[in-house]
DSSP file (Angstrom, degrees, kcal/mol; ACC not computed):
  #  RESIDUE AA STRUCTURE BP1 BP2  ACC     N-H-->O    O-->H-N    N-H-->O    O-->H-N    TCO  KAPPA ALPHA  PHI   PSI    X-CA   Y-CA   Z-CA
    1    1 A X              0   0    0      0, 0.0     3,-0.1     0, 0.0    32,-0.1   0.000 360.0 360.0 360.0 149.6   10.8   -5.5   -8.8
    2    2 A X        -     0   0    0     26,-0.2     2,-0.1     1,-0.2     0, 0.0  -0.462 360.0 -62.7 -85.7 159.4   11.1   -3.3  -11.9
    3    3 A X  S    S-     0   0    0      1,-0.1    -1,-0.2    -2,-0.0     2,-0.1  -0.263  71.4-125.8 -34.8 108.9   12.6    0.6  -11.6
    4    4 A X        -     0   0    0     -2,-0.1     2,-0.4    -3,-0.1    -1,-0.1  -0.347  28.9-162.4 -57.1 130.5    9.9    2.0   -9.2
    5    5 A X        -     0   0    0     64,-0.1    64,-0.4     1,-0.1     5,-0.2  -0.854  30.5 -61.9-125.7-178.3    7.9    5.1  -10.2
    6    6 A X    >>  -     0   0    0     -2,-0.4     3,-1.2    59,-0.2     4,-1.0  -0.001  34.7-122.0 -64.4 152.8    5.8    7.6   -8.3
    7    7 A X  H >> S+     0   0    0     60,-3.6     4,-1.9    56,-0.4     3,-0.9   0.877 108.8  70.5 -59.9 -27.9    3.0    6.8   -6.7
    8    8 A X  H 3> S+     0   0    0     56,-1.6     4,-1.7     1,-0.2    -1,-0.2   0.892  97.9  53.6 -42.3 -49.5    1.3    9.7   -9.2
    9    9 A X  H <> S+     0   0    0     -3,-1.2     4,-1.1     2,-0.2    -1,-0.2   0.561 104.5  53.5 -62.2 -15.3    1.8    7.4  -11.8
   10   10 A X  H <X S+     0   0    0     -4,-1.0     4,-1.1    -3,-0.9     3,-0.2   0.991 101.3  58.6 -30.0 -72.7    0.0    4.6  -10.1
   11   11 A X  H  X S+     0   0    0     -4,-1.9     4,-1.2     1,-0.3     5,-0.2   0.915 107.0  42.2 -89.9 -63.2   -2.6    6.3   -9.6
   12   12 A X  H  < S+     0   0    0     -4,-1.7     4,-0.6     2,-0.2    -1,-0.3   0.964 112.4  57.5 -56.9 -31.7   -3.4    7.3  -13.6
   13   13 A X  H ><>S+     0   0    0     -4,-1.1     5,-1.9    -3,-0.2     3,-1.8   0.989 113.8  49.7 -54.2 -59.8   -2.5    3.4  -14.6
   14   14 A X  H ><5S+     0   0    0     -4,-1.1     3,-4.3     1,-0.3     2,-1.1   0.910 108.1  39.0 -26.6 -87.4   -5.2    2.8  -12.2
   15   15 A X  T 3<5S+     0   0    0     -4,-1.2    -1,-0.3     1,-0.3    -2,-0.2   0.282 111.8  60.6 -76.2  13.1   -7.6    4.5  -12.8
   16   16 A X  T < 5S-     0   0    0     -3,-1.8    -1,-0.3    -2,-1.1    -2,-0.2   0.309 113.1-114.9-103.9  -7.8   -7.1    3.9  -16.6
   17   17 A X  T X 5S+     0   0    0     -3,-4.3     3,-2.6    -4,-0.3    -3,-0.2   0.591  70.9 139.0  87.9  16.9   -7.5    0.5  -15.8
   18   18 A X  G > <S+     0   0    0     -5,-1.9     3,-0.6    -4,-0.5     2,-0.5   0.945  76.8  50.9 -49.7 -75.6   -3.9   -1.0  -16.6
   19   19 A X  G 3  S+     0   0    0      1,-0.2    -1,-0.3     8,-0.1    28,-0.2   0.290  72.3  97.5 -55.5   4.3   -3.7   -3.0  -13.9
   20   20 A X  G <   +     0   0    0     -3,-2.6    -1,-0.2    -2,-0.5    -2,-0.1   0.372  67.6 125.3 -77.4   3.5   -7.3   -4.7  -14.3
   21   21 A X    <   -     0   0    0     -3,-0.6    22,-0.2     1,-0.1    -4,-0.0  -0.130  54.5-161.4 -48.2 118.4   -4.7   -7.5  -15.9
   22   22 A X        +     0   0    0     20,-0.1    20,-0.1    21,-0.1    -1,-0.1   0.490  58.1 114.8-100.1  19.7   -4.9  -10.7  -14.6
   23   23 A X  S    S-     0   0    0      1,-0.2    20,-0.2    17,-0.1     5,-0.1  -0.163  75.5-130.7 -54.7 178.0   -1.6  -11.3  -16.1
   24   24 A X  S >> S+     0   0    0      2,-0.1     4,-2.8     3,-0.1     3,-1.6   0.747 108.5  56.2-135.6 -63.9    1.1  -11.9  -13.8
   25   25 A X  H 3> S+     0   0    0      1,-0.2     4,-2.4     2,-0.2     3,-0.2   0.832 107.8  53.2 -43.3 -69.7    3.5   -9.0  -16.0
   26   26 A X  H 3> S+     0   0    0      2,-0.2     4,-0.9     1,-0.2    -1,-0.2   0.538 111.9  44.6  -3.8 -33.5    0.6   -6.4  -15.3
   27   27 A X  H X>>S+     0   0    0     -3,-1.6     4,-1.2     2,-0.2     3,-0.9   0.916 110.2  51.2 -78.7 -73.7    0.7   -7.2  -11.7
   28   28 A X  H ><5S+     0   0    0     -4,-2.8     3,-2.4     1,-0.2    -2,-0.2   0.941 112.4  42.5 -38.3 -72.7    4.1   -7.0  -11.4
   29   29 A X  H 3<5S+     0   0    0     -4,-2.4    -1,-0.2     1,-0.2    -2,-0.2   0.900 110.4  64.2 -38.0 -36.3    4.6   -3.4  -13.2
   30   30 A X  H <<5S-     0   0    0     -3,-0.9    -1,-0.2    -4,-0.9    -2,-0.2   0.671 133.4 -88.2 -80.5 -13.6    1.4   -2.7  -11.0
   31   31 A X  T <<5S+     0   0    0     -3,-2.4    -3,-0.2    -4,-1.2    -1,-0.1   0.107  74.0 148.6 135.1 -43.7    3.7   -3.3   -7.4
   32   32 A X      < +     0   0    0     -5,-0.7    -1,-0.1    38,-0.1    40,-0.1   0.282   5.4 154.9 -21.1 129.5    3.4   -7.1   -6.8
   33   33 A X        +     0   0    0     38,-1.2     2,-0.2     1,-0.7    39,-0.1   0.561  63.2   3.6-156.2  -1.0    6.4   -7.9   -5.2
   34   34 A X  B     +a   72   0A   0     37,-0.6    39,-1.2    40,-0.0    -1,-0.7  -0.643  60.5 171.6-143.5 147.1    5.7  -11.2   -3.1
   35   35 A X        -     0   0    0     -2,-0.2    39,-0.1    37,-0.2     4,-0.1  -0.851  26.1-170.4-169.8 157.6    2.6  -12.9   -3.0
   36   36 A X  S    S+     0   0    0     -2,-0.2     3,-0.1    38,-0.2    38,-0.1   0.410  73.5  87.5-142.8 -30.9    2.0  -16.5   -1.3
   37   37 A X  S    S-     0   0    0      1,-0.2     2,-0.2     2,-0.1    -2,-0.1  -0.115  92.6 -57.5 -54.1 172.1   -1.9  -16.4   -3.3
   38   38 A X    >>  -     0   0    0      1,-0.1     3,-1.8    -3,-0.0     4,-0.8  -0.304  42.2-128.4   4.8 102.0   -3.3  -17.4   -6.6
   39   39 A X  T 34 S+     0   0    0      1,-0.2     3,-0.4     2,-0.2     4,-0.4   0.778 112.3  53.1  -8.3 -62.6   -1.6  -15.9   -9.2
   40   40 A X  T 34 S+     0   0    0      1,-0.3    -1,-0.2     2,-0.2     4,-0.1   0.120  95.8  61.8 -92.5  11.2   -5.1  -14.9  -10.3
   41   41 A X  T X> S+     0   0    0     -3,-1.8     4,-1.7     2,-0.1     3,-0.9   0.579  82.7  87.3-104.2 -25.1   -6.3  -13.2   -7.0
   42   42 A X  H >X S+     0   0    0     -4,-0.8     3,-1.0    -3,-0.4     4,-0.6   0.778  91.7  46.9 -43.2 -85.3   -3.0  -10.5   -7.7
   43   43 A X  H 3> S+     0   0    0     -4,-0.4     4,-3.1     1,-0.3    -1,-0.2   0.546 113.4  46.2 -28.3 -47.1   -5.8   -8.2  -10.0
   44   44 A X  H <> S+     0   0    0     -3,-0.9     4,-1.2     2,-0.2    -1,-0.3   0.978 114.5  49.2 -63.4 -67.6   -8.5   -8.3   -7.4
   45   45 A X  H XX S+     0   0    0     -4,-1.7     3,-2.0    -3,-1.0     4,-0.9   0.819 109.0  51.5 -14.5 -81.3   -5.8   -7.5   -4.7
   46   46 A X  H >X S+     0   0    0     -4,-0.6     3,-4.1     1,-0.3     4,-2.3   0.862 108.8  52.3 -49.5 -78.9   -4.6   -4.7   -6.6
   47   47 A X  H 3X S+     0   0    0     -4,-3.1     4,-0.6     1,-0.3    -1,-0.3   0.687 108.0  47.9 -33.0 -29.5   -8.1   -3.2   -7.1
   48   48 A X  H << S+     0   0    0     -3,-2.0    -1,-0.3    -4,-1.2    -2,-0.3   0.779 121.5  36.4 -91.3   1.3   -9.0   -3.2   -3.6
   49   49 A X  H XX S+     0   0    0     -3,-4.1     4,-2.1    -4,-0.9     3,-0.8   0.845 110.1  65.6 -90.6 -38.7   -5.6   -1.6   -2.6
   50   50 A X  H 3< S+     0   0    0     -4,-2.3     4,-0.3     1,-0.2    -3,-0.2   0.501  94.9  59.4 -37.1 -29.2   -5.6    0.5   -5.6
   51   51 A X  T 3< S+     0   0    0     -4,-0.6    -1,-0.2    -5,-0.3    -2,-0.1   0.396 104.4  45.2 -78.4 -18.0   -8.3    2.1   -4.4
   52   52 A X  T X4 S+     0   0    0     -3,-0.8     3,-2.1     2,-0.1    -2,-0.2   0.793 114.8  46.7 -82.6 -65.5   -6.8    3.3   -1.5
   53   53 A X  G >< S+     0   0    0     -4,-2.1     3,-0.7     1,-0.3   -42,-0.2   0.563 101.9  67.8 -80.4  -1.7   -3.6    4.5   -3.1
   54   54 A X  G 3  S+     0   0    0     -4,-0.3    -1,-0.3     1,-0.1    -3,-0.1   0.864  97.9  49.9 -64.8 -37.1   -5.5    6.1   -5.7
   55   55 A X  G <  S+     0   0    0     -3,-2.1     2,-0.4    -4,-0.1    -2,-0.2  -0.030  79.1 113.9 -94.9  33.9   -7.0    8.7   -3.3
   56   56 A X    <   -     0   0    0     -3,-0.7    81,-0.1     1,-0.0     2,-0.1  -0.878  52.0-161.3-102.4 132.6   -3.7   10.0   -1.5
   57   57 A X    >   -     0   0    0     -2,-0.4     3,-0.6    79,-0.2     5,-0.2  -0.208  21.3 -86.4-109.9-135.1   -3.2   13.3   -2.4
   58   58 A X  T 3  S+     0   0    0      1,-0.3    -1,-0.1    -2,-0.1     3,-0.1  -0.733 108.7  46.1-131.9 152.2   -0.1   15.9   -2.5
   59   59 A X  T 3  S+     0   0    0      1,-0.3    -1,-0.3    -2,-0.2    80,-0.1   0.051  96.8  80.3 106.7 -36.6    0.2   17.6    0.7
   60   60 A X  S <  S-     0   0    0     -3,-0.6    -1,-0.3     2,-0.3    80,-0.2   0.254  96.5 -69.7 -93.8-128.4   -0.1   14.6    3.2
   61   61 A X  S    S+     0   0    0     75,-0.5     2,-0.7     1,-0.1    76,-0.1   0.865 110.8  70.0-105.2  -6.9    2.1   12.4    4.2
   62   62 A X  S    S-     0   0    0     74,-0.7     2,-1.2    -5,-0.2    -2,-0.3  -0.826  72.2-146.9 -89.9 117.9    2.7   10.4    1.6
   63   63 A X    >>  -     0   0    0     -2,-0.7     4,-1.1     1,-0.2     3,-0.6  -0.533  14.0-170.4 -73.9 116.1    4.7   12.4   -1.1
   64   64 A X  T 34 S+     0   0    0     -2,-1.2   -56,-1.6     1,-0.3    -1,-0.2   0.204  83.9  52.1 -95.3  12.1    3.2   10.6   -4.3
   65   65 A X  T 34 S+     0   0    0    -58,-0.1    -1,-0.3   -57,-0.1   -59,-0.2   0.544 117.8  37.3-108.5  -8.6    5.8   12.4   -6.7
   66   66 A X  T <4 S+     0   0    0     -3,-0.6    24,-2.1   -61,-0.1    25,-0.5   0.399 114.0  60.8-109.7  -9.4    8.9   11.1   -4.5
   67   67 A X  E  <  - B   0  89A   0     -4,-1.1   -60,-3.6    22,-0.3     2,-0.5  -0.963  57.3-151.5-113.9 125.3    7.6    7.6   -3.5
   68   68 A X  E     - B   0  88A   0     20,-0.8    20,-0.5    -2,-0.3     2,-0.4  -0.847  15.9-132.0 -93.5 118.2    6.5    4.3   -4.7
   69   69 A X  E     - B   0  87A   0     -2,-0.5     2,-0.2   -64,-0.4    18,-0.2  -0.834  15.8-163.8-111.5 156.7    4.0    1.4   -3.5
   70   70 A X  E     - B   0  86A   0     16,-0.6    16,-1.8    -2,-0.4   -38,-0.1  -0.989  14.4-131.7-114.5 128.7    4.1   -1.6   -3.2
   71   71 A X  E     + B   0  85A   0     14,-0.2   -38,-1.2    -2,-0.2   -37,-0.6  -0.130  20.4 176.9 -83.5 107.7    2.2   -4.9   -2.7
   72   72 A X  E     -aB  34  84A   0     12,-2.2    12,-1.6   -39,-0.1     2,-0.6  -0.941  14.6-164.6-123.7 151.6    2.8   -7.4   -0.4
   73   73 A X  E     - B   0  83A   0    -39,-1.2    10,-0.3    -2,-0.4     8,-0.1  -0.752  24.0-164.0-118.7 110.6    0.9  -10.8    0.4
   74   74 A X        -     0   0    0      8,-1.0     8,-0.4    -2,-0.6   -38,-0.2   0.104  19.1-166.0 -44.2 163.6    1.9  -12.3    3.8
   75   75 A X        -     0   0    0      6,-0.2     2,-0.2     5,-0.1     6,-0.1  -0.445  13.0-158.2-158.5 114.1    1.5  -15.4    5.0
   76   76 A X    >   -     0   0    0      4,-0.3     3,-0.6    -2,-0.1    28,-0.0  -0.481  24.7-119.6 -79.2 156.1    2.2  -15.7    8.8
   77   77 A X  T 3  S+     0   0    0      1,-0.2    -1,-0.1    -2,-0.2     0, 0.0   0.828 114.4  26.2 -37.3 -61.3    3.1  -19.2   10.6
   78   78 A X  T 3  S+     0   0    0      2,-0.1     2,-0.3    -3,-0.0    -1,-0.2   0.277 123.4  55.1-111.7 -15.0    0.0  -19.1   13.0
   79   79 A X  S <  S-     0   0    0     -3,-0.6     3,-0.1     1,-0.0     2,-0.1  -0.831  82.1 -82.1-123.1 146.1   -2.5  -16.8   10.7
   80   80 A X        -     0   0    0     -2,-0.3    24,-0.5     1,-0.1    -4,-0.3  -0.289  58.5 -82.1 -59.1 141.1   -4.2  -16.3    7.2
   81   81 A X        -     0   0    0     -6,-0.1     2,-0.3    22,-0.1    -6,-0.2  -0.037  58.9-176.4 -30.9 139.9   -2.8  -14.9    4.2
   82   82 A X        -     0   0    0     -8,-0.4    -8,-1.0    -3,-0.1     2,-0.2  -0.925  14.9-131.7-143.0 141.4   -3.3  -11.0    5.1
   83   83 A X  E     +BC  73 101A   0     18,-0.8    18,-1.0    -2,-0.3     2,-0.2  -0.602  22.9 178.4 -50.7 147.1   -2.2   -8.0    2.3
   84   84 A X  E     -BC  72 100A   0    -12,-1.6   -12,-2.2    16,-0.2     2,-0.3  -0.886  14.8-151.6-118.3-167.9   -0.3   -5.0    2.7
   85   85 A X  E     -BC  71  99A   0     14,-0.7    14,-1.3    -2,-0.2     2,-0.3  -0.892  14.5-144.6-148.7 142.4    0.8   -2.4    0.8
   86   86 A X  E     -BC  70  98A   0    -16,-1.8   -16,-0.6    -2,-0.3     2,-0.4  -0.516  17.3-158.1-100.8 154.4    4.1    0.3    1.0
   87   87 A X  E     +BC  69  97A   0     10,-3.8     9,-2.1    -2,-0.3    10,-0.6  -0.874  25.5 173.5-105.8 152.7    5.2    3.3    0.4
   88   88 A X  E     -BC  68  95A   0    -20,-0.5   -20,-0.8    -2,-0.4     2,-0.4  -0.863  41.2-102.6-143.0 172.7    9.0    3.4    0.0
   89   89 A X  E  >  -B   67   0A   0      5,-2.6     4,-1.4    -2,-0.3   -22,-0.3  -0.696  23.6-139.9 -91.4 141.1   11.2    6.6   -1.1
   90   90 A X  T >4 S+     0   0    0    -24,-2.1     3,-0.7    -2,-0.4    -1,-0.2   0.907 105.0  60.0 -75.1 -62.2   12.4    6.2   -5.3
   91   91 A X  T 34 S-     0   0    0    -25,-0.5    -1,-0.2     1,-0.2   -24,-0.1   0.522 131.7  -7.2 -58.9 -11.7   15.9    7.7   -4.0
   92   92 A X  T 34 S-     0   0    0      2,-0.2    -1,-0.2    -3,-0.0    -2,-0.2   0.376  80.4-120.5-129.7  12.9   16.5    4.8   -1.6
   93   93 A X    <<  +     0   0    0     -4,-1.4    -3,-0.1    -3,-0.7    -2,-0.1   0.499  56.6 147.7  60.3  18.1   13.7    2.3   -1.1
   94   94 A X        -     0   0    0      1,-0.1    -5,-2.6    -4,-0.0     2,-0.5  -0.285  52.3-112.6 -84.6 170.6   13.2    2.7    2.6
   95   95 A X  E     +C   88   0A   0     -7,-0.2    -7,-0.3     1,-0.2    20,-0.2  -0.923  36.4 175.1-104.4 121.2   10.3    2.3    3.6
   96   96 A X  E    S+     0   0A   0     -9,-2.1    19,-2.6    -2,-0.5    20,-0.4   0.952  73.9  29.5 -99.7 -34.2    8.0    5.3    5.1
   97   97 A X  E     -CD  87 114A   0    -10,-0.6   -10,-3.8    17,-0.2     2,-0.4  -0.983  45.7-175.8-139.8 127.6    4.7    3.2    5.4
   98   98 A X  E     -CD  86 113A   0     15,-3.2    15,-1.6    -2,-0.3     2,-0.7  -0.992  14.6-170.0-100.0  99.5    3.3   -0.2    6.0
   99   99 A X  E     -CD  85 112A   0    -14,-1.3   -14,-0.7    -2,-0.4    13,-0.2  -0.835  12.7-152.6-107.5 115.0   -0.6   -0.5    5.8
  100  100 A X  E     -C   84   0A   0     11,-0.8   -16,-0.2    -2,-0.7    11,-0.2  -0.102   2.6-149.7 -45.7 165.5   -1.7   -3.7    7.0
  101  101 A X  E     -C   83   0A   0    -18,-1.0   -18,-0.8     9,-0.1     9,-0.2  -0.605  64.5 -37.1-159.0 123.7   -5.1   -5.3    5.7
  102  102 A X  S    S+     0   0    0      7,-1.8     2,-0.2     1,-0.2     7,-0.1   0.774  78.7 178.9  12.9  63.9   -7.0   -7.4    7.7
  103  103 A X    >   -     0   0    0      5,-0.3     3,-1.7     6,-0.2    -1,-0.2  -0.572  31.9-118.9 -76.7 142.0   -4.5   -9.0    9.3
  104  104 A X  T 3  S+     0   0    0    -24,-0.5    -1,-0.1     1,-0.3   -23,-0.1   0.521 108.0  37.9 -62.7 -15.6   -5.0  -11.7   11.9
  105  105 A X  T 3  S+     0   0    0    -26,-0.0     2,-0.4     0, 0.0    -1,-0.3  -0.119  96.6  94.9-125.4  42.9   -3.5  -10.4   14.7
  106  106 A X    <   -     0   0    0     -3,-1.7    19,-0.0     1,-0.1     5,-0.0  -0.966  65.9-135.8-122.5 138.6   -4.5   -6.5   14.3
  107  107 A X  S    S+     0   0    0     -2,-0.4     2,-0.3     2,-0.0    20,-0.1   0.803  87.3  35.4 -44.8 -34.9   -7.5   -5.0   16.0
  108  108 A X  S    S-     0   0    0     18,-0.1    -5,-0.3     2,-0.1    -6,-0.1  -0.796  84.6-117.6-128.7 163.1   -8.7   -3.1   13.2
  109  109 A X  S    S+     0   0    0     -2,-0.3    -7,-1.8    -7,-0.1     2,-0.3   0.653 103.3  54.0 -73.0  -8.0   -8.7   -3.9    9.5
  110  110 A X        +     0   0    0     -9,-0.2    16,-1.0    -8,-0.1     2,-0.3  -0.783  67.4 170.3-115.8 158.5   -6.3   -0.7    8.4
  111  111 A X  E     - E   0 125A   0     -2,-0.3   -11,-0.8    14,-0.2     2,-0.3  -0.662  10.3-170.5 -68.8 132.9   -3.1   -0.7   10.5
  112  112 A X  E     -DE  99 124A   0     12,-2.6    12,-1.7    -2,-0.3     2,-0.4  -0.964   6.6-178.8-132.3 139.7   -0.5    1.6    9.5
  113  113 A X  E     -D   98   0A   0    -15,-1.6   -15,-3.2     9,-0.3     2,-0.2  -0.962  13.9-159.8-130.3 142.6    3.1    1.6   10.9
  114  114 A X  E > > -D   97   0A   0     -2,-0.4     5,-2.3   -17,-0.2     3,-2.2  -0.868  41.3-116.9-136.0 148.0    5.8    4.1   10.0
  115  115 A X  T 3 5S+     0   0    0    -19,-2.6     3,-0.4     1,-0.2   -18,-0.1   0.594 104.9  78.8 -54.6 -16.9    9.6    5.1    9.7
  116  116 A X  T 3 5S+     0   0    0    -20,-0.4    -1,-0.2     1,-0.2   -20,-0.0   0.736 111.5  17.3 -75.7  -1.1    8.4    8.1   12.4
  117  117 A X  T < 5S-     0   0    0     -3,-2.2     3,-0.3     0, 0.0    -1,-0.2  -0.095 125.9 -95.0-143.5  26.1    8.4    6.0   15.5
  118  118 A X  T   5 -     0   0    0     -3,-0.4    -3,-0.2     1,-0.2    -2,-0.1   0.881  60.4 -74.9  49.4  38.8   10.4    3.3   13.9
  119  119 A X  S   <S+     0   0    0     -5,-2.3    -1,-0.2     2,-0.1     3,-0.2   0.844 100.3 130.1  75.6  49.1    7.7    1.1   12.7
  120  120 A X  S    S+     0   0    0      1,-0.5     2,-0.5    -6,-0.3    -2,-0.1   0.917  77.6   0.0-106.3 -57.5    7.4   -0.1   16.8
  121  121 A X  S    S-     0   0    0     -4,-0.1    -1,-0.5    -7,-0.1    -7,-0.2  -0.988 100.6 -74.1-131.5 125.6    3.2    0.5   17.1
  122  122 A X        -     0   0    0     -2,-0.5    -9,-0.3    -3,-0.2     3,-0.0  -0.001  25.3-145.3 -55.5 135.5    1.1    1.5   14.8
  123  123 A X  S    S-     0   0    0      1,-0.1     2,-0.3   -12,-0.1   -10,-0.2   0.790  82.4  -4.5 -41.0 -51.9    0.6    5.0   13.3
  124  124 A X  E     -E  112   0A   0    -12,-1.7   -12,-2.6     2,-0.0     2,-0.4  -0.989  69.5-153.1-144.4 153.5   -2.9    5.0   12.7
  125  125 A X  E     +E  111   0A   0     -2,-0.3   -14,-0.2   -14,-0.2     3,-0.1  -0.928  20.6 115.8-121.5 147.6   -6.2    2.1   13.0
  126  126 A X        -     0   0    0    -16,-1.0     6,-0.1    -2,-0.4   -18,-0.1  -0.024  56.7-118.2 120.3 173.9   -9.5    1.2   11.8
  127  127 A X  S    S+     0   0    0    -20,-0.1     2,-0.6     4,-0.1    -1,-0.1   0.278  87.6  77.2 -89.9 -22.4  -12.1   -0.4   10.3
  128  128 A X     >  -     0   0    0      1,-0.1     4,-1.8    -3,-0.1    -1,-0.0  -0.815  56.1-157.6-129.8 116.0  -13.1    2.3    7.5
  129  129 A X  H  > S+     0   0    0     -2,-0.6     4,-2.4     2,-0.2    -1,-0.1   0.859 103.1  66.2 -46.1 -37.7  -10.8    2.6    4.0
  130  130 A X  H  > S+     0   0    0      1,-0.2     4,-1.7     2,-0.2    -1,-0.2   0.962  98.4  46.7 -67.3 -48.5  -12.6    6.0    4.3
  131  131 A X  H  4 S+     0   0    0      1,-0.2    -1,-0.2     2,-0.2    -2,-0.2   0.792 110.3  50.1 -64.0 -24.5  -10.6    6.9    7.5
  132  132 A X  H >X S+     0   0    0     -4,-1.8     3,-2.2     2,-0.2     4,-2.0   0.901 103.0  55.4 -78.9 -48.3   -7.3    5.9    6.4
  133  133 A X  H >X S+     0   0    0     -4,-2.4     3,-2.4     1,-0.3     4,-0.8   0.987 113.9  46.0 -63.6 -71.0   -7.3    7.8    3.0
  134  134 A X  H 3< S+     0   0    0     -4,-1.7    -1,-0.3     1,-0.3    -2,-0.2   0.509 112.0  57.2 -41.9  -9.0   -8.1   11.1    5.3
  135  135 A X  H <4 S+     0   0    0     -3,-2.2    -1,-0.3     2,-0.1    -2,-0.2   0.572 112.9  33.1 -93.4 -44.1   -5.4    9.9    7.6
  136  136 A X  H << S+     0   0    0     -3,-2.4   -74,-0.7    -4,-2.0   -75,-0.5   0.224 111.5  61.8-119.5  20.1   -2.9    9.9    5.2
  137  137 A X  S  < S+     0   0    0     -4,-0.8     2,-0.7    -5,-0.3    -1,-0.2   0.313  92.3  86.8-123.8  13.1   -4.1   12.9    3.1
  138  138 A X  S    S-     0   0    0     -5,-0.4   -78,-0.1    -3,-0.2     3,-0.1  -0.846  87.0-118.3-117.2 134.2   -3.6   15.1    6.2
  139  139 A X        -     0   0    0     -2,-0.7   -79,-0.1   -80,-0.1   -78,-0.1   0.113  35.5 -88.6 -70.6 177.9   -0.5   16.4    6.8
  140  140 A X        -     0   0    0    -80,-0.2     2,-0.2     1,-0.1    -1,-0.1  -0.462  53.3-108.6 -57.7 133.2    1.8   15.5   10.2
  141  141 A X        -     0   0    0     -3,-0.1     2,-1.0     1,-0.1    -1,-0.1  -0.446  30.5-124.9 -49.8 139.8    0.8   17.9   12.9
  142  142 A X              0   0    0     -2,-0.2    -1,-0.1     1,-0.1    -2,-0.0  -0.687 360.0 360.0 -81.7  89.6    3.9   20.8   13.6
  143  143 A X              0   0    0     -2,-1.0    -1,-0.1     0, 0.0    -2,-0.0   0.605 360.0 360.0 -73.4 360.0    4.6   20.7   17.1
């Protein structure tokens, strides 16, 4: 994987369309960091995830000047090829977030599991892209 930068800067490559590549280098800058597809499914990928990680803003739980994502494509023993994509810290790579996407053995098509309960059951579910972006642009409740 190349030096990671904030997810802020994703989000304008996106939406400038950098990543619309289907070049493998393009991919790669874009997050791609194992993939089990088609070379030439990576771009498609990217868009529909891109699309997600375009609309986190500052303030929720992801910090998008302090954090990077990244693109993974699975491919479990017993199941179909499934995406996710992470959010990791620039200053050490951990990982704060894992969002499944339609993976075969999750209930809902968004799964997210996180470094706050030590990635044991997932953080948030369900079926709507729309509900996860609102999910993860609201900040943790203060108890």
């Amino acid at each position: 994987m190349n030096k990671p930068y904030p997810i802020k800067y994703f989000q304008v490559n996106y939406l400038m369309g950098i990543y619309e590549s289907n070049e493998v280098g393009k991919q790669i800058d874009a997050g791609w960091y194992d993939w089990f597809c088609k070379d030439s499914s990576l771009a498609n990928k990217t868009k529909r995830m891109g699309s997600i990680v375009s609309q986190i803003k500052r303030g929720g739980k992801v910090d998008i000047d302090n954090c990077y994502v990244w693109f993974k494509n699975n491919c479990p023993v017993s199941y179909p090829l499934y995406d996710d994509f992470r959010f990791a810290s620039i200053e050490n790579s951990e990982v704060e977030f894992t969002t499944r996407i339609n993976c075969g053995y999750e209930k809902h098509r968004y799964v997210v599991y996180g470094r706050k309960n030590g990635f044991d059951v997932p953080l948030f579910e369900s079926d709507s892209s729309r509900e996860l972006v609102k999910w993860f642009n609201t900040p943790w409740e203060v108890k």
